[in-house]
N, C-alpha and C positions, 0 to 999 in steps of 0.2 A: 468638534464637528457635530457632537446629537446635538447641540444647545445650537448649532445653526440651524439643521433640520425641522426640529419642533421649533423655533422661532419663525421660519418659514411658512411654515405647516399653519402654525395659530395666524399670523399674519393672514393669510390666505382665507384660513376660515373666516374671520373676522371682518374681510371686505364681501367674502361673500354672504356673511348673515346667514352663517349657521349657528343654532343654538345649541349651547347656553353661550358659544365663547362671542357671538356679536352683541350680549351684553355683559361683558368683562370690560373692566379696565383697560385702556393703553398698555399702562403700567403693567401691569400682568403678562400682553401678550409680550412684550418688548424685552419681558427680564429675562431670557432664555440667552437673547441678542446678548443683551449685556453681560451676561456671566462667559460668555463664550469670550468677545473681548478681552477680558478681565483676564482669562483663563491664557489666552495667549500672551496677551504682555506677563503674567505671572511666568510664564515657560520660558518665553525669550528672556527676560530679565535672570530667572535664576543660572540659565544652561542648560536646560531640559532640551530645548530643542535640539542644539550643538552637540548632546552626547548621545542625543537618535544620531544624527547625520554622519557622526562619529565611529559609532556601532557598525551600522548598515556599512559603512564604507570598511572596517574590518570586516564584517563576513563577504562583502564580494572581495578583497585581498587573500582571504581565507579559500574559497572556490575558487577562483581563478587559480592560486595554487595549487589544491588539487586537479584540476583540469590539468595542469600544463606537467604536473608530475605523472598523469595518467597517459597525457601523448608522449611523453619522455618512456612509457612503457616501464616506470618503477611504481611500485607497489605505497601505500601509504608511511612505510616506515623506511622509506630511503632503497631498499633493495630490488636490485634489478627482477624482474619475474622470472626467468628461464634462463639463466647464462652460459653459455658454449662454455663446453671444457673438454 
C-alpha cells in the first residue's frame, strides 16, 4: 500500500513540475508502482494474503464467542456468574 501512495505522490509531482522530481526519470517515479505489484503477486502466490483473511476470520469467531457467552450471562471460563441455590 506505501509503494501505492508514493508512486501516486511522485507521479503527481511529476506532471505538476515540481522539482527536483519533474527532472527524474520515468523509471524512477514508476518503481514504487512496480514493487508494489511485485509485492502482491509475491503475497497472493506464497498465502500471505489467505492466512490474513484466515486470521481475521478466527478472531471475529473468537469475539463473537465471547459476545454470545457474555449474553449467555456465563463468565469466560464456562461458569454461570450468580447461580440460585
Amino acid at each position: 500500500m506505501y509503494g501505492v501512495v508514493i508512486g501516486v505522490l511522485l507521479v503527481l509531482l511529476k506532471l505538476a513540475g515540481v522539482d527536483p522530481v519533474a527532472g527524474w526519470s520515468w523509471w524512477w517515479i514508476l518503481t514504487p508502482l512496480g514493487l508494489a505489484v511485485l509485492w502482491w503477486e509475491y503475497a497472493d502466490r506464497s498465502g500471505l494474503t489467505k492466512r490474513r483473511e484466515i486470521d481475521k476470520m478466527e478472531d471475529r469467531k473468537k469475539q463473537r464467542r465471547v459476545q454470545n457467552m457474555a449474553a449467555l450471562g456465563m463468565d469466560e471460563k464456562g461458569r454461570r456468574g450468580k447461580a440460585k441455590r
